[in-house]
C-alpha positions in Angstrom: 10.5 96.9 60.7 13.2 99.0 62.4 15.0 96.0 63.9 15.1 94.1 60.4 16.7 97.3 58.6 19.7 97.4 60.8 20.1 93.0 61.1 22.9 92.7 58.5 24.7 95.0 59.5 24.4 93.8 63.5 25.5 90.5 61.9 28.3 92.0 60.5 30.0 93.8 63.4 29.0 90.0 65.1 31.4 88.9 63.0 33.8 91.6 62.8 34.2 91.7 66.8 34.6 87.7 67.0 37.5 88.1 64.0 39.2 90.7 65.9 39.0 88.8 69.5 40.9 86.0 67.3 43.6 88.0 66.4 44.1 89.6 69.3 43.4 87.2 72.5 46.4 84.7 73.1 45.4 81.4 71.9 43.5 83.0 69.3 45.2 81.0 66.1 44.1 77.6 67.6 40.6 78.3 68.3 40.7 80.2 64.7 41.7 76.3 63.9 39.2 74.5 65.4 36.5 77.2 63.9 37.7 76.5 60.5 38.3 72.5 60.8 34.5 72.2 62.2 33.1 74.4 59.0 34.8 71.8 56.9 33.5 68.7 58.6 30.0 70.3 58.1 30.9 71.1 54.7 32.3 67.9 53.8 29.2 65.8 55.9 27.1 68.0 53.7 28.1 67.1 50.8 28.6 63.4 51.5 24.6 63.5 52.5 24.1 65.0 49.6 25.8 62.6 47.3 24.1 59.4 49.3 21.0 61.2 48.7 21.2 61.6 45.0 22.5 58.1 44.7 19.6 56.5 46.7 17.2 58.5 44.4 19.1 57.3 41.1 19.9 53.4 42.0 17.6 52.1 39.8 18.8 53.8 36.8 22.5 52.9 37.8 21.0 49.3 38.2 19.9 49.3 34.7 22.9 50.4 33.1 25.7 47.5 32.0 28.1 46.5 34.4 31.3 48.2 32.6 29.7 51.5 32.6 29.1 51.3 36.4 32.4 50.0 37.2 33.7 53.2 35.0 31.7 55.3 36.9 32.4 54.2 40.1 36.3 54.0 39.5 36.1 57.8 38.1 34.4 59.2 41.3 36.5 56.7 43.3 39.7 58.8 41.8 38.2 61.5 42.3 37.7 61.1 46.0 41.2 60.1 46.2 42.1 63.7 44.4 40.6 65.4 47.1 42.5 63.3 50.3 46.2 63.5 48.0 46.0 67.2 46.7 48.1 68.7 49.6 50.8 65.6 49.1 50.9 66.2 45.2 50.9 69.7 45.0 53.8 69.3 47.6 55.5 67.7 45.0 56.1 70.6 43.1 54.9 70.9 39.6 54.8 67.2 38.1 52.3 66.6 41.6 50.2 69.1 40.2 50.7 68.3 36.7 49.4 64.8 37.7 47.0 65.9 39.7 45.6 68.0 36.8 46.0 64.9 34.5 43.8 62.5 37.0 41.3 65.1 37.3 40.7 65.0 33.5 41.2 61.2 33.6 38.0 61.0 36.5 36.2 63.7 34.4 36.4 61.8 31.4 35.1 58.6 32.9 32.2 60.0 34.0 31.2 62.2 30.7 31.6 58.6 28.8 29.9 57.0 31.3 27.1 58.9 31.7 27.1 59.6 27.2 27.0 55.8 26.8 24.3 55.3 29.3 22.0 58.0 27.7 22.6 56.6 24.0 20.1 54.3 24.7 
């Protein structure tokens, strides 16, 4: 019982000490970026599981639908993957990058709310 109370906060000074050795050793701003680039490969792997996994359990009902709202569907999530890979280039742009980038997002958005609507009408 004793050891449990006092885990978080153990996990915290973990943490704390391994921040502080970052910012302090030489080299410490490239290992800080390989750190941060593998949390977002596991993030990103994570969430590309989770998406083939949610697709392998709906295929069928995607199967039944009609072909033009799958191909809206799969265009909208299609822009919306290409959102994430282009939002440092657009938002480099300055504000019409962002402005577009804001107006694809609601154009991917919208294709799948229609999508989804029509195929529920049913």
């Amino acid at each position: 019982m004793t050891g449990d109370r006092f885990k978080g906060v153990r996990n915290v000074l973990i943490i704390l000490t391994l921040a502080a050795a970052v910012w302090r050793l030489p080299g410490g701003g490239t290992g800080a970026g390989v750190i941060t680039s593998l949390i977002n490969i596991v993030f990103w792997a994570g969430l590309v599981f989770f998406a083939y996994r949610v697709y392998m359990e709906r295929r069928t009902t995607l199967m039944s639908w009609e072909d033009n709202l799958r191909v809206k569907l799969y265009v909208s999530v299609g822009l919306m993957i290409f959102l994430v890979v282009a939002t440092a280039r657009l938002f480099g742009l300055g504000s019409m990058g962002a402005l577009l980038w804001f107006a694809l997002l609601g154009v991917s958005l919208w294709g799948v709310f229609t999508a989804v609507k029509a195929a529920r009408a049913y």
